[in-house]
C-alpha positions in Angstrom: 23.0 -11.6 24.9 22.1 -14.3 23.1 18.0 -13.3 24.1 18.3 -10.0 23.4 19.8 -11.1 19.3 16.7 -13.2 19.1 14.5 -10.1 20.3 16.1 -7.9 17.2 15.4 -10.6 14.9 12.5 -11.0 15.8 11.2 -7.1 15.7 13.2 -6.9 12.3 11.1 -9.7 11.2 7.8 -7.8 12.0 8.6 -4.9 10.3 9.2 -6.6 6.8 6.4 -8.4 7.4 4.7 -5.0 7.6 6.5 -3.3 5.0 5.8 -6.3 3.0 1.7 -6.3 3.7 2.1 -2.3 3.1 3.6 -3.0 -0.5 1.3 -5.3 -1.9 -1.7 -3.8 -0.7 -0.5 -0.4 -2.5 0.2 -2.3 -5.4 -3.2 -4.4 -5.2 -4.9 -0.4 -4.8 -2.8 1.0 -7.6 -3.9 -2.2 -10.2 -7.6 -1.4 -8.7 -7.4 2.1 -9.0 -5.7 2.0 -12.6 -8.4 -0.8 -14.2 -11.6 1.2 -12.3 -9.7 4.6 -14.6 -8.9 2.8 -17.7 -12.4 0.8 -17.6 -14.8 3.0 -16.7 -13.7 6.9 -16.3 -11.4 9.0 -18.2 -8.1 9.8 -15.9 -9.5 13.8 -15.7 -12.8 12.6 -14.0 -11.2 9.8 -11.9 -8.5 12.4 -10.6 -11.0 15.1 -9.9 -13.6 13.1 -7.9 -10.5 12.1 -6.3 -9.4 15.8 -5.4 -12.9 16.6 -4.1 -13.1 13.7 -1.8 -9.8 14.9 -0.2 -11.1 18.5 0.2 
């Protein structure tokens, strides 16, 4: 029983540490993404190369 606790602790542990890694690296892409379109593009070109990379 007492194992078994330790195990779910343990996984619920990974996950924020995921979710965790997942949030700051959006928010590190975001600040990156935002100073590249602020410094060096208008918003209009940055959001249209972005469009024709996806397509």
């Amino acid at each position: 029983s007492t194992k078994s606790n330790l195990f779910i602790i343990n996984i619920y542990c990974y996950i924020t540490i995921i979710n965790i890694t997942y949030v700051f690296t959006l928010l590190i892409t975001f600040s990156a993404v935002s100073f590249i379109d602020g410094g060096v593009f208008s918003k209009q070109a940055s959001l249209e190369s972005i469009l024709n990379f996806y397509k």
